[in-house]
N, C-alpha and C positions, 0 to 999 in steps of 0.2 A: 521023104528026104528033106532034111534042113535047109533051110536059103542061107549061104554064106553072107557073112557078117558084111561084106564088100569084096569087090572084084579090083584085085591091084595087079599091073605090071611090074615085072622088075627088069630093070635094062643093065648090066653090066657083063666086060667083055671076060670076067673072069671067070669059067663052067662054074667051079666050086663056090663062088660067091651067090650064084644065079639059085644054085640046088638047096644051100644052107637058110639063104632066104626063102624060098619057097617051102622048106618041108615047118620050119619056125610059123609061119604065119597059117600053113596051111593045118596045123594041127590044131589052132586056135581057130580056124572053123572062116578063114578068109579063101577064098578064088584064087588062084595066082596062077599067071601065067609069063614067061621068061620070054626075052630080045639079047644075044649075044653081040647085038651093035647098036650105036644111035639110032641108024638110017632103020635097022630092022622093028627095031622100037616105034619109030614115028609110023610106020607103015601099019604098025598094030592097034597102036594109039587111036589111027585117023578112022579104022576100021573097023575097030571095035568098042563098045561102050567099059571103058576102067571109069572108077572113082578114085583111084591113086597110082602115080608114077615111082615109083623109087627108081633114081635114075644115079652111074656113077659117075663125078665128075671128069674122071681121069680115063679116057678111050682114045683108041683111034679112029680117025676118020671122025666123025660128030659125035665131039664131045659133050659132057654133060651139061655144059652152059650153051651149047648151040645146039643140044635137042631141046632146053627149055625153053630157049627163045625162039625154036620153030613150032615146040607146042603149045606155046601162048597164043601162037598168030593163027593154028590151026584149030584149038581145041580149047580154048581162054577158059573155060570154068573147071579143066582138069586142074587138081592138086597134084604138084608136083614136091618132092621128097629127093634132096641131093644125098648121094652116098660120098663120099672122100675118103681117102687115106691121107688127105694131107691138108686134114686141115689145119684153118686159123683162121683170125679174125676177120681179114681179108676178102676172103674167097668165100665166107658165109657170107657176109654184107654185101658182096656183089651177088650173090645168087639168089636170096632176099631181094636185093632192089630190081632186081629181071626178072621177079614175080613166082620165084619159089615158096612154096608153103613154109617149111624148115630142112634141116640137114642133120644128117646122125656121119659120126667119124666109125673106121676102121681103126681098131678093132671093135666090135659091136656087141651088145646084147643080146639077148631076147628081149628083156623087160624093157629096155630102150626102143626098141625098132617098135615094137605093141602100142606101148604108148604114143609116139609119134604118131602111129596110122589111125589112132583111137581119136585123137584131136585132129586129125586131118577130115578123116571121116567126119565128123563132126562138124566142122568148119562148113564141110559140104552140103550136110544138112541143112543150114542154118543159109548157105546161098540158095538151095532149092525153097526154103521159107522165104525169102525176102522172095525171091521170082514170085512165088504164089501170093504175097500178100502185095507185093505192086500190081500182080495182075485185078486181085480183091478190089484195091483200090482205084483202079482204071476202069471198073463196073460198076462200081458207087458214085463216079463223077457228074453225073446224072443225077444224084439225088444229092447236089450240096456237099457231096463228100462229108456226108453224116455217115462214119465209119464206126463197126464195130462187127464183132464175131460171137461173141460169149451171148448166153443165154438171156443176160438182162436187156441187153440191146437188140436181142430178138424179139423180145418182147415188147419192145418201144417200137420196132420197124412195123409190129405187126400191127400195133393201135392205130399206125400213121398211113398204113395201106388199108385200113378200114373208116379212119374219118374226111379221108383225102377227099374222096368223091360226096360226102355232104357237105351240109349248111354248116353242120351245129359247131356252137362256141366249144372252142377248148382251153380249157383248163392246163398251160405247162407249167409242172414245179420242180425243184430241186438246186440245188446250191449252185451258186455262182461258178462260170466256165465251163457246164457241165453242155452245155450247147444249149440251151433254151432257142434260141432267135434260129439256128439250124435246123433245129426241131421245126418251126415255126413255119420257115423258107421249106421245108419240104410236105410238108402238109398243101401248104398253096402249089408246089411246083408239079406235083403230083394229082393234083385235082383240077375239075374246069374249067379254072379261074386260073391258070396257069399261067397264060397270056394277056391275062389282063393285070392292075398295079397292084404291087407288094408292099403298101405303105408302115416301115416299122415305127414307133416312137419311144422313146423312153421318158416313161412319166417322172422320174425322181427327175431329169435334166430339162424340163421346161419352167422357167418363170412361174410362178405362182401367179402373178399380177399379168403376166400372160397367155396363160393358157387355155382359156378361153376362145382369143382370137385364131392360139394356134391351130387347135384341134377343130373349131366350128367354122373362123373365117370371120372378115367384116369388109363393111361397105366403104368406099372414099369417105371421108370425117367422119366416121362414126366416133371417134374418139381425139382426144390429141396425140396429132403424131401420125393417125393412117393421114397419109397422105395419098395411099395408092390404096385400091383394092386387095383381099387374103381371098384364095378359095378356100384355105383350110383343109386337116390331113381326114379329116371326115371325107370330105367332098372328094380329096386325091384317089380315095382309096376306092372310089363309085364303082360297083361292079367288079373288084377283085376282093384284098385282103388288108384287113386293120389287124396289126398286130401292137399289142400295148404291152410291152415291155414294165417289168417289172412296177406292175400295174396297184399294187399295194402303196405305194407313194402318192396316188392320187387323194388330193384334199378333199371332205366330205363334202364341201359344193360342188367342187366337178362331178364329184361323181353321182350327185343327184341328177347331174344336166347329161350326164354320159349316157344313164341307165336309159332315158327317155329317147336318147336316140336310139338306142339297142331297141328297145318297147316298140316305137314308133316307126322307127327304122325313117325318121327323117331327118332336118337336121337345117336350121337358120342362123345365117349368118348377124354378128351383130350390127344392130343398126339399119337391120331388115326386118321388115312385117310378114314375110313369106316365107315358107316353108319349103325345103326341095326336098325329095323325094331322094334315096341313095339307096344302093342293092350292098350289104360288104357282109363279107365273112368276117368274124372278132375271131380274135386268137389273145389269148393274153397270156402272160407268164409273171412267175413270181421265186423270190427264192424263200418269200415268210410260209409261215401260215395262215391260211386268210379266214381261217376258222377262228384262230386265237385271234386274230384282228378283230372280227365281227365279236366274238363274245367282251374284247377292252373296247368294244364304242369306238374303234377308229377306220372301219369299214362299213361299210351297208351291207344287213344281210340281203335285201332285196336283189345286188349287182351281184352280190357273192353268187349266189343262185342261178344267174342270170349266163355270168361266165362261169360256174362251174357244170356245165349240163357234161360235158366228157371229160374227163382227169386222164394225163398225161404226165408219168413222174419220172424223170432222166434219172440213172445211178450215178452217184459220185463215182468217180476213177479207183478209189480204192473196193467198191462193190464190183466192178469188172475189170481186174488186173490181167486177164488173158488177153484186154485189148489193146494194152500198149505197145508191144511190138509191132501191130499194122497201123495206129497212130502215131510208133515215133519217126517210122520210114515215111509217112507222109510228109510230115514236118517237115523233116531231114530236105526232104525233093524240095518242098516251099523253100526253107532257107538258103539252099544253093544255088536257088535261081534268083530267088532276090536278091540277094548279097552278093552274087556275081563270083560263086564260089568253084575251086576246083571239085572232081568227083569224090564225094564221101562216105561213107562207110560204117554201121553201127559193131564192133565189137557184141560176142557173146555175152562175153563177163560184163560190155555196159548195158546191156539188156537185160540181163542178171539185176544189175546194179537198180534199175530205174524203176525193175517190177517189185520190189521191195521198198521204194520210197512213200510218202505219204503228199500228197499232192494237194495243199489247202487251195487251189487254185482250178484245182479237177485239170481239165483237158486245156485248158489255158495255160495252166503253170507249166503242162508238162510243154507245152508248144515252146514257153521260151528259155525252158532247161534246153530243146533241143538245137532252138535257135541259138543260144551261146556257145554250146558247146563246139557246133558246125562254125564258129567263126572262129573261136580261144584255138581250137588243135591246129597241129603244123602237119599232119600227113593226112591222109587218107583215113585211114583208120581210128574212128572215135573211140577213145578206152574210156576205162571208169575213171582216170584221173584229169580228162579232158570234161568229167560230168559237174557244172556246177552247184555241188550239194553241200552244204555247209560240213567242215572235216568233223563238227562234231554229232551229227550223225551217226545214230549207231545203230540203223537196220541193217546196213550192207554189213557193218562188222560181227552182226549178231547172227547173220544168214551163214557168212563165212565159220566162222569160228565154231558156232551150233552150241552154243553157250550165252548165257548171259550176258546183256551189253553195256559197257560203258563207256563214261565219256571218254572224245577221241582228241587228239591235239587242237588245238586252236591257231588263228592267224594272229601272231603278233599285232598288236594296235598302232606299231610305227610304220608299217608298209602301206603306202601311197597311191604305187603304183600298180594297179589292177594285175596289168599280165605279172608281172614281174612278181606279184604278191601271191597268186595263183601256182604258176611256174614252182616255185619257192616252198610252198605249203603241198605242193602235191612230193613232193623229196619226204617232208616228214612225215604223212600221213601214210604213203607206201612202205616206207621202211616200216612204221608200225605196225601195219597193216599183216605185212610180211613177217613179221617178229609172230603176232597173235596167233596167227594162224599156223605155222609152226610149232609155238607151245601147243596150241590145240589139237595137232596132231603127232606129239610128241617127237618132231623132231622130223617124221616122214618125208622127206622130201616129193616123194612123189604122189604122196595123197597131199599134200598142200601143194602142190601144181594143178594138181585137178580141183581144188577146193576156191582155187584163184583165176583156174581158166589161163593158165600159161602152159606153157612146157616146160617139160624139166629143165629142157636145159637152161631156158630163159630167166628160170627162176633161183639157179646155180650159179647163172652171170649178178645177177641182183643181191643174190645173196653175200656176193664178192663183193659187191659195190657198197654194200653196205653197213660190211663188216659182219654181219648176223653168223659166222661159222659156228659158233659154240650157240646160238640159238637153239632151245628145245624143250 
């Protein structure tokens, strides 16, 4: 026997309404079982597991806005689905704001009521994904919160649980933002040296004329200017981990004087005759290549050798795009806690929206697409016009449409004011948006609901607003 499609209740006090809705959904291969009142509803609700309410507003005794606000406080991740005969604007927008999924009016469809329970369902799914991937990420917080799921970052976890517990130097490459330094942090955090220092440095960011002192240390006047003694990030890192950060910037003297500490594994301050002894794990990372380095003369192959004994290479974000859904909830939790943010929410359609973008930034760029977007929205719920992606952009228009892309409107060059400019340019680019995809599906209204991740009906109030009627 089949597994139904999902398991819904229907609550209304009218037999024939209860019968007509059940035999509708139940021939399309859904569960349904009926409540001829609020109270008998909530008792069903409490007791048994539904993935959807269809609840009618208009009853006696507990009505359909005070069964929803007793099944919010009972049952908070039910999707609830208001029935009316009498609607309007009104009484959706308060049912909505008391935490209804959506509302379909009497008299009804079929093709309406499907649909509704198709995007609810849905919706549902995508809360039981976020539970799973918060919980993902609440098991990874131990390791750096170096997240990922898909198979190329299986294969990074796996390198990093096999050179964790040695010596040997590694080798991390791959493009900027991709996490090198996390890579880096997890290697030592996970290995013996765990509790002992994690000294990072970034070689492009030290003085030339300095670097010397920084990385080896010097004695009181060795020079003009110490006035005070350096231990130096050599010595800091004694018995834990050196990590050298984009390690390809170093000048061919340092890195003469680098190698022989790696060699020797010791290591004198300047302006000293004596040498100390240091125990450190190197780790270094890069985003060039140190191959093409070494063959233009502007690396040593000796050090290249030296740090490349195990190669460790991060995917850029567009090689693992099944990860950003459990890295943009990450984000999302960072930014609302720093920012001092109310509770937030990623939209399907902006998750849609983001797995199709090109992130020259990798995992960086997407952190502060996520970070803006959590501060510019005004509800809860992040959509794709809360996503700051430039409106000319045409991967989301090219995913939607399923055609050829091109360019999309632009932001006027007189607008000033950021929100205001934002606010403003998300009007044109949605009308657009909604125009395209309509041509695209000739007109369909409800295969371009589903193609945009609204509901019909939302997309028949937009289309109002926007004048698109003759759209097609």
């Amino acid at each position: 026997m089949a597994q139904p499609l999902g398991k819904v209740l229907i609550v209304d006090d009218e037999e024939h309404i209860r019968k007509i809705m059940a035999i509708m959904l139940g021939k399309r291969g859904y569960e349904c079982k009926v409540a001829g009142s609020g109270d008998e509803g909530l008792a069903m609700a409490i007791s048994e597991n539904f993935d959807v309410v269809f609840t009618d507003l208009n009853m006696p005794g507990l009505d359909g806005l005070g069964l929803l606000a007793r099944l919010k406080a009972e049952v908070p991740d039910l999707l609830v689905i208001m029935v009316t005969a009498f609607a309007s604007v009104d009484t959706a927008i308060r049912a909505m704001k008391e935490g209804a999924y959506d509302y379909i009016a009497k008299p009804f469809n079929e093709e309406e009521i499907v649909l509704v329970l198709e995007k609810a369902l849905e919706r549902g799914r995508l809360l039981d994904e976020n539970k799973r991937l918060k919980k993902e990420i609440g098991d990874r917080r131990d390791a750096n919160v170096f997240l990922g799921q898909s198979p190329a970052m299986k294969k990074v976890f796996d390198i990093i649980s096999k050179v964790s517990e040695t010596k040997a130097t590694v080798l991390i490459t791959g493009e900027s933002g991709t996490g090198k330094e996390l890579a880096a942090r997890s290697i030592h955090q996970n290995g013996p040296r765990a509790d002992k220092p994690f000294v990072a440095v970034n070689c492009g960011a030290v003085p030339v004329n300095l670097m010397e002192s920084e990385f080896f240390g010097h004695v009181r006047g060795a020079f003009t200017g110490a006035d005070r003694a350096k231990t130096g990030l050599v010595a800091e890192a004694d018995g834990g981990t050196l990590f050298l950060d984009e390690v390809s910037e170093l000048p061919l003297e340092m890195q003469v004087k680098l190698l022989r500490v790696l060699q020797e594994e010791e290591v004198r301050r300047i302006g000293e005759n004596v040498s100390r002894r240091v125990d450190l794990r190197v780790l270094a990372a890069t985003n060039r290549s140190l191959a093409q380095e070494v063959g233009q003369g502007r690396f040593r192959e000796d050090l290249y050798y030296r740090l490349n004994v195990i190669r460790l290479h991060l995917p850029a974000l567009r090689e693992r795009r099944e990860d950003i859904p459990i890295l943009a909830l990450h984000f999302l939790e960072q930014a609302v806690v720093k920012n001092q943010l109310g509770p937030k929410k990623l939209s399907p359609a902006a998750l849609k929206l983001m797995a199709v973008q090109n992130y020259g930034g990798n995992v960086r760029a997407l952190k502060n697409v996520i970070e803006q977007a959590a501060i510019m929205s005004d509800g809860q719920l992040i959509s794709p016009e809360d996503l700051p992606f430039a409106p000319e952009s045409s991967a989301w228009e090219a995913d939607l449409a399923g055609g050829a892309a091109s360019p999309m409107v632009r932001l006027p060059g007189d607008w000033t004011d950021l929100k205001v400019a934002l606010k403003s340019v998300t009007v044109i680019v949605e009308k657009e948006i909604i125009e395209r995809v309509l041509t695209a599906h000739n007109g369909n209204r409800t295969r371009a609901a589903e193609a945009l991740g609204l509901s019909r009906r939302a997309l028949i109030t937009k289309i109002g607003l926007y004048g698109l009627d003759g759209a097609a």
